[in-house]
LUMTI-974905 format. One record per residue (C-alpha): residue in one letter; y, z, x. Coordinates in steps of 0.2 Angstrom, whole numbers, plus 2048, in hexadecimal, padded with zeros to 3 digits. Layout:
BEGIN
(A, (Y, Z, X))
...
***
This chain:
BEGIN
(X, (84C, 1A8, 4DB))
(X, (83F, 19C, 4D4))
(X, (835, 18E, 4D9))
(X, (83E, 18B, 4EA))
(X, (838, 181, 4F7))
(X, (836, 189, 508))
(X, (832, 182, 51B))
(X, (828, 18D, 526))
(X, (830, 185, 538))
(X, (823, 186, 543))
(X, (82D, 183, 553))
(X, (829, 172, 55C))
(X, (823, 16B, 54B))
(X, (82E, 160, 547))
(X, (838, 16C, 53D))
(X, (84A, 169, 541))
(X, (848, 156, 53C))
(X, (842, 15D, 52B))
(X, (851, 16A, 529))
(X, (85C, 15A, 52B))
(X, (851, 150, 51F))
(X, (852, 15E, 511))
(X, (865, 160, 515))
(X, (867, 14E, 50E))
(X, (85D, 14D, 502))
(X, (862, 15E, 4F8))
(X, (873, 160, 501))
(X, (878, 16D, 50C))
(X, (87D, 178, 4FE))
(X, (86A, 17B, 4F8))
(X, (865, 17C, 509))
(X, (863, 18E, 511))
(X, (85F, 18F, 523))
(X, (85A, 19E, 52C))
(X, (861, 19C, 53F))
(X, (86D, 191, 537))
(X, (874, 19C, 528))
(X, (86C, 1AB, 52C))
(X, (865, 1B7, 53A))
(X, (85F, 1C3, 52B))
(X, (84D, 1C9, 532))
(X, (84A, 1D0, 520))
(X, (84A, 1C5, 510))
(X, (859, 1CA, 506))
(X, (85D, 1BC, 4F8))
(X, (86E, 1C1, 4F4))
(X, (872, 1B9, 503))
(X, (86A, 1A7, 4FC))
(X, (878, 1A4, 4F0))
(X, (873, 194, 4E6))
(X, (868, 18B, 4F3))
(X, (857, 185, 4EE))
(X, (850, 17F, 500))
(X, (84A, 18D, 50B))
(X, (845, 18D, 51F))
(X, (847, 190, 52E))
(X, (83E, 19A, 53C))
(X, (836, 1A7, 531))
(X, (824, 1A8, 52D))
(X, (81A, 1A9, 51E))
(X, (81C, 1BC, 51D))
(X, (82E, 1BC, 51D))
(X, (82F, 1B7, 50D))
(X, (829, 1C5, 4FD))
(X, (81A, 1C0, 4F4))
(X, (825, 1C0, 4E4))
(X, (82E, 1B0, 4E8))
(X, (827, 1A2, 4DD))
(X, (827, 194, 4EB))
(X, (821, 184, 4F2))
(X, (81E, 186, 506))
(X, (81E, 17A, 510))
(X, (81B, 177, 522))
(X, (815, 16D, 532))
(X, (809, 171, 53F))
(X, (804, 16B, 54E))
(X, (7F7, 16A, 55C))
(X, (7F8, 17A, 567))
(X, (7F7, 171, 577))
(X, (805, 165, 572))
(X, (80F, 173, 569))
(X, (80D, 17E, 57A))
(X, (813, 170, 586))
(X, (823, 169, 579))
(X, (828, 17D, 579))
(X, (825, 17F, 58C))
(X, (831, 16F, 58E))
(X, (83D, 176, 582))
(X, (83F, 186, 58B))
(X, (843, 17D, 59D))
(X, (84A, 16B, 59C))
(X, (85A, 168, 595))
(X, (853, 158, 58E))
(X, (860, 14C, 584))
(X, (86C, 15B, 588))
(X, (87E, 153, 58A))
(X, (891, 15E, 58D))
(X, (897, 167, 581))
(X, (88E, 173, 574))
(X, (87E, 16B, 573))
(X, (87D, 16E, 587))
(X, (883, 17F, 587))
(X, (874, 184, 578))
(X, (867, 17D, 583))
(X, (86E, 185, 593))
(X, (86B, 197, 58A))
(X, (85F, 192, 585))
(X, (856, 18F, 597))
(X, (860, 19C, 59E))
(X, (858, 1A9, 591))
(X, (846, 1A4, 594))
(X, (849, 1A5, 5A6))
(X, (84C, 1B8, 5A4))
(X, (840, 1BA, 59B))
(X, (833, 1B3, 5AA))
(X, (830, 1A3, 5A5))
(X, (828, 199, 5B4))
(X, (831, 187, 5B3))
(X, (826, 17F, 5BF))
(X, (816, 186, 5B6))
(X, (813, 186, 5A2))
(X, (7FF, 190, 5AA))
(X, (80C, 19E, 5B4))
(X, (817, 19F, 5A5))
(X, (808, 1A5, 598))
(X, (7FF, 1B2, 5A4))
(X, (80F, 1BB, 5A9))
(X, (81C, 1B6, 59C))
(X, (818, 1BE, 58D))
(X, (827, 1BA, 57F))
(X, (821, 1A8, 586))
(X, (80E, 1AB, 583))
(X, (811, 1B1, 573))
(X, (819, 1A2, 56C))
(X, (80C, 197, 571))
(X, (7FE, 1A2, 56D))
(X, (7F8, 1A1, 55A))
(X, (80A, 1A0, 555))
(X, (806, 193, 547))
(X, (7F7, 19F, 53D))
(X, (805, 1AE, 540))
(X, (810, 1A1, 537))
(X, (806, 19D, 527))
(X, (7FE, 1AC, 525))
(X, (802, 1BC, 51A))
(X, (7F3, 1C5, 522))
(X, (7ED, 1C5, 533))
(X, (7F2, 1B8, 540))
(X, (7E1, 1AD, 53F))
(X, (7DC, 19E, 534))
(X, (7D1, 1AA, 52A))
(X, (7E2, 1B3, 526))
(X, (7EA, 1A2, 524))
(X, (7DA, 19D, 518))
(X, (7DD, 1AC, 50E))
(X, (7F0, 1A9, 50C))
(X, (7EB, 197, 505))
(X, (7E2, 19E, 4F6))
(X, (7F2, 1A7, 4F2))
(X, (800, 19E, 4F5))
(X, (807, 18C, 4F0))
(X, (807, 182, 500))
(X, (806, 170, 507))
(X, (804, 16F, 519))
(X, (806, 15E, 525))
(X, (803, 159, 538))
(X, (80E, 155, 543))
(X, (804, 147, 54A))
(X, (803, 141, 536))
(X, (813, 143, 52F))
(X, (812, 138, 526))
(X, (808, 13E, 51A))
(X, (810, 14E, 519))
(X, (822, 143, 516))
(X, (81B, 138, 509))
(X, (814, 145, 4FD))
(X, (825, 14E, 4FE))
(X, (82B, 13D, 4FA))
(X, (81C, 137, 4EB))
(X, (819, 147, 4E5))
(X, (829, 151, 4E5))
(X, (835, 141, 4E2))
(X, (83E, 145, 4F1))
(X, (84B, 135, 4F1))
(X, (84C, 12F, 504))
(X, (840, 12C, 510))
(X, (83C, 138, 521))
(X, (835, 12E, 52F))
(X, (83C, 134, 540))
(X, (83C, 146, 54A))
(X, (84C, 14B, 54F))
(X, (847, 155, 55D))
(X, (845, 149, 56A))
(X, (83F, 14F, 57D))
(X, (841, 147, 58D))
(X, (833, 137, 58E))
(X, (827, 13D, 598))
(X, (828, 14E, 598))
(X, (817, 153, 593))
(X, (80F, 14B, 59E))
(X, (817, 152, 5AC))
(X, (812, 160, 5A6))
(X, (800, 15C, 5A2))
(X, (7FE, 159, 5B5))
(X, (7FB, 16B, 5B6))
(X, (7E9, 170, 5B9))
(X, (7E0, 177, 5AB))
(X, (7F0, 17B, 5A0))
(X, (7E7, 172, 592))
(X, (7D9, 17F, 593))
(X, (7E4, 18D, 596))
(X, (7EE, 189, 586))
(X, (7DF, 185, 57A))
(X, (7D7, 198, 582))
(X, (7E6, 19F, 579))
(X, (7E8, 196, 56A))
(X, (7D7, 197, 562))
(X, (7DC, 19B, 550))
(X, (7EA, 18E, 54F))
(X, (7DD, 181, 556))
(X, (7D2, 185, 547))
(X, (7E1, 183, 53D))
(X, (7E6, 175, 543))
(X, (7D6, 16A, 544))
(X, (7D4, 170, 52F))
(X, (7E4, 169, 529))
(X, (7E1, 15A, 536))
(X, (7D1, 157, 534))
(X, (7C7, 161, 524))
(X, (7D7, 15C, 519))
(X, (7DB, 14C, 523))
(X, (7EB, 151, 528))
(X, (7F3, 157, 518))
(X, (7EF, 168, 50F))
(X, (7F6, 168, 4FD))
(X, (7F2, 177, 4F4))
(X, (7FF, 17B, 4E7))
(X, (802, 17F, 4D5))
(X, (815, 17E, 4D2))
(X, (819, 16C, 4D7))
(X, (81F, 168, 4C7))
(X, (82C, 176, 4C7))
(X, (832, 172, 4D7))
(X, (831, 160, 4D3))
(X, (83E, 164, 4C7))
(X, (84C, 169, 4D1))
(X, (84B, 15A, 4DE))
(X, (85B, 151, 4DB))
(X, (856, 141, 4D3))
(X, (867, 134, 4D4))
(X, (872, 133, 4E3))
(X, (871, 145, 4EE))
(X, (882, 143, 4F8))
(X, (893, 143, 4F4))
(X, (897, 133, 4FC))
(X, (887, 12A, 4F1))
(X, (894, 12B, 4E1))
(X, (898, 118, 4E6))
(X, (88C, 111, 4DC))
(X, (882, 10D, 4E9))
(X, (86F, 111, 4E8))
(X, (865, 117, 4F5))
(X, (85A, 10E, 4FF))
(X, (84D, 10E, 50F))
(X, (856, 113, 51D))
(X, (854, 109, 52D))
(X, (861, 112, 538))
(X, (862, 126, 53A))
(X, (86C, 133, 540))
(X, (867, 145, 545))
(X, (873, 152, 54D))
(X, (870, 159, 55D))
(X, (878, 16B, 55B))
(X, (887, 175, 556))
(X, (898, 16C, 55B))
(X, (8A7, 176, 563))
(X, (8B9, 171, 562))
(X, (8C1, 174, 573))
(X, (8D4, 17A, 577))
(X, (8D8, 169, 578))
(X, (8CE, 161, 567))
(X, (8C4, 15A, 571))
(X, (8B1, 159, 56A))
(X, (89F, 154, 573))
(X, (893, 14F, 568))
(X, (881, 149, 56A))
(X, (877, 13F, 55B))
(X, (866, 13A, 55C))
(X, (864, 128, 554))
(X, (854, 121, 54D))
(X, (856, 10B, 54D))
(X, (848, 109, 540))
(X, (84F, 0F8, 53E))
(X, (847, 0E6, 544))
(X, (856, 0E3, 551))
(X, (85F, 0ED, 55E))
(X, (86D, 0F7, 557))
(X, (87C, 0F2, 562))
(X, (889, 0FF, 566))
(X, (897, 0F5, 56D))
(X, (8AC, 0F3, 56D))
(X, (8B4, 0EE, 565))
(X, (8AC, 0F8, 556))
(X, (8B1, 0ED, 547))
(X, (8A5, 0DF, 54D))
(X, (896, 0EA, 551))
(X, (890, 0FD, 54F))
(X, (899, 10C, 553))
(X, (899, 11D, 54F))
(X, (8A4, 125, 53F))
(X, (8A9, 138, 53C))
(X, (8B2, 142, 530))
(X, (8B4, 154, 52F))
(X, (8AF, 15E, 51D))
(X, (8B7, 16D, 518))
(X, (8AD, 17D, 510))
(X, (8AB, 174, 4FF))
(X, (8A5, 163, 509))
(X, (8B6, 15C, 504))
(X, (8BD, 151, 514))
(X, (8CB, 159, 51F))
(X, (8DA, 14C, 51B))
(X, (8DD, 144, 52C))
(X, (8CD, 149, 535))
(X, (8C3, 139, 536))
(X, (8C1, 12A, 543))
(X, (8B4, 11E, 54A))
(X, (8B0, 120, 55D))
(X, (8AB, 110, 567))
(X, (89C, 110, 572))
(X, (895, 105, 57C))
(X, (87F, 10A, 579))
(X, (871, 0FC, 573))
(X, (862, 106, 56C))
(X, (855, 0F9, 56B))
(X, (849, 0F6, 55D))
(X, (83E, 106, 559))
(X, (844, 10F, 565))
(X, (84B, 121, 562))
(X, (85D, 126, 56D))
(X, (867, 134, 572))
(X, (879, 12E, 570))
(X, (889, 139, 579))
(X, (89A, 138, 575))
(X, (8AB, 141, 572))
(X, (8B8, 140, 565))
(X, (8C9, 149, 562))
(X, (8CE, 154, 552))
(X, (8DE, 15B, 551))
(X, (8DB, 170, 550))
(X, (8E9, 175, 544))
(X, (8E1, 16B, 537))
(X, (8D2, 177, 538))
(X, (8DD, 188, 53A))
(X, (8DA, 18A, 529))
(X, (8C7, 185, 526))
(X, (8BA, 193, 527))
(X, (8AB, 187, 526))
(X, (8AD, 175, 52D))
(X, (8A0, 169, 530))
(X, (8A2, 157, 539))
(X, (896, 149, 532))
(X, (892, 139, 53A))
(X, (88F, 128, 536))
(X, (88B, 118, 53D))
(X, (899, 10B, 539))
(X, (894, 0FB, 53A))
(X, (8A0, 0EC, 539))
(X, (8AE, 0FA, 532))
(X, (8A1, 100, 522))
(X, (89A, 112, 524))
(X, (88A, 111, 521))
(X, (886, 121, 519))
(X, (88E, 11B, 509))
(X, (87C, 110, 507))
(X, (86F, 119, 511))
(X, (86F, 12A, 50F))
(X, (865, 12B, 523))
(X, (872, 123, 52C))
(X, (87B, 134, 52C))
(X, (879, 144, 533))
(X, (886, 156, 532))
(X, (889, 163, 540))
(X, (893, 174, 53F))
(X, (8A4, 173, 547))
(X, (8AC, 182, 54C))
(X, (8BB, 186, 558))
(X, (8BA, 18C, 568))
(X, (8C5, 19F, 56B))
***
């Protein structure tokens, strides 16, 4: 492979909003996601077929010096990182029926076994010690190819082709991928979105701040250099140009063949899980949705005089499934600015999907009867859909 782009996701950096960001801008047959498409704990590139988008949960050292790449990633201030993890690890959050549920329910489950204490983020570093060690340094271990400290990250930057962002600026991190690498759409929103207040319920806690800047000394120093020294962008790459090259440059989806060109997005969608089709068809979905617009976005029956929600399930080659779409009414206002969680359930007939190895479900918003995906790329988002045995 050359000049590929790759994401370093740092979890609790905002990376999943940037997978699905990538995903539609390059498509999701560029795009290779490791957790997603892979478990491989070794790099093997026969196993990348044509994509040119890498990331994941792997960190710099995953990948073999010879790969001629762009990295990318996000960090994030330790104390906030800590707490956003900490959260993730015991509250369901936005979590609704269905898969999305059942993920996050594991999930919890899983970092209960491992000793998590869920009434104390302090209890849960000094005797939790798979918990300690994602919150301790993890973002040096990350972008390093040495040791796990910001001189190790330091000496990594004189070798390798990065830019790196911060979360509390994306910003900047989002608008060079759009200025400098011609990406064609905007990214403004995190798709990962926690229960309000969360943080500072846990923040109550005497002393965690200390406790978590005690344990996360090199990250700090990475953190305050890319914040403050580099004011909250660090650029330091030499193959721009060639990956500039392969950043699609006219309409990147399928359903962008109308004619239409694209434009800024002021609604967007971001899927919150795998989706599972039950004995009966039946299927729970959960969407995150972003009303960037001036007005409230009205979700209200019937659907052809205001907004509802559109799906329509692809095949392997991202061809629809003749006889697998509808629009599902809702009643939801998400007012100006404001960022929503938005549940629902819709039917697909199961002998349609005997025969389909791969199936994905995308959604849309539908307003007034017009999806509209066909004119802003943003107001769409694509889950996995597989059966249940």
């Amino acid at each position: 492979m050359s000049s590929s782009l790759v994401y370093l996701h740092i979890p609790k950096s905002a990376g999943s909003s940037h997978r699905g960001y990538l995903r539609k801008v390059f498509g999701e047959d560029a795009l290779f996601w490791y957790g997603l498409h892979s478990e491989a704990k070794r790099f093997n590139s026969d196993e990348l077929g044509a994509s040119f988008v890498l990331g994941g949960h792997r960190p710099l050292s995953f990948y073999p010096r010879s790969l001629d790449a762009l990295y990318t990633s996000v960090v994030r201030d330790p104390v906030e990182r800590a707490v956003s993890f900490f959260n993730y690890c015991i509250d369901e959050g936005g979590a609704v029926s269905g898969a999305w549920h059942e993920q996050r329910q594991k999930e919890i489950i899983k970092w209960q076994k491992k000793g998590i204490d869920s009434s104390s983020l302090s209890r849960s570093i000094e005797r939790c010690k798979p918990f300690r060690k994602m919150v301790s340094n993890l973002q040096c271990s990350y972008l390093s190819r040495y040791e796990p400290t910001f001189e190790g990250v330091l000496k990594t930057l004189e070798e390798e082709s990065m830019v790196i962002g911060v979360f509390d600026k994306l910003p900047l991190f989002n608008d060079f991928l759009k200025t400098e690498l011609n990406f064609p759409i905007d990214n403004r929103v995190r798709s990962n979105v926690g229960r309000e207040g969360y943080s500072s319920d846990i923040f109550n806690e005497v002393g965690v701040a200390s406790l978590i800047r005690s344990v996360n000394i090199e990250d700090q120093l990475l953190y305050d250099f890319v914040r403050f020294a580099r004011g909250g962008l660090y650029v330091g790459a030499n193959n721009i140009d060639a990956v500039r090259k392969k950043i699609p440059t006219g309409g990147h989806r399928s359903n962008s063949s109308s004619g239409i060109p694209l434009s800024q997005n002021k609604v967007q969608l971001f899927n919150k899980g795998f989706l599972q089709v039950l004995d009966d068809g039946t299927v729970h979905a959960a969407l995150a949705i972003n009303n960037a617009e001036k007005e409230p976005l009205i979700f209200s029956k019937p659907c052809e005089n205001s907004c509802a929600v559109g799906w329509l399930v692809r095949g392997e080659t991202g061809a629809q499934i003749e006889g697998l779409r509808g629009i599902v009414e809702i009643e939801k206002t998400i007012q100006a600015g404001k960022i929503k969680i938005l549940s629902f359930s819709f039917n697909v007939d199961r002998l349609k999907l005997q025969n389909n190895a791969q199936v994905s479900v995308e959604f849309s918003i539908v307003n007034a009867g017009v999806w509209l995906n066909q004119k802003y790329p943003m107001s769409s988002a694509t889950s996995v859909l597989f059966l249940t045995t």
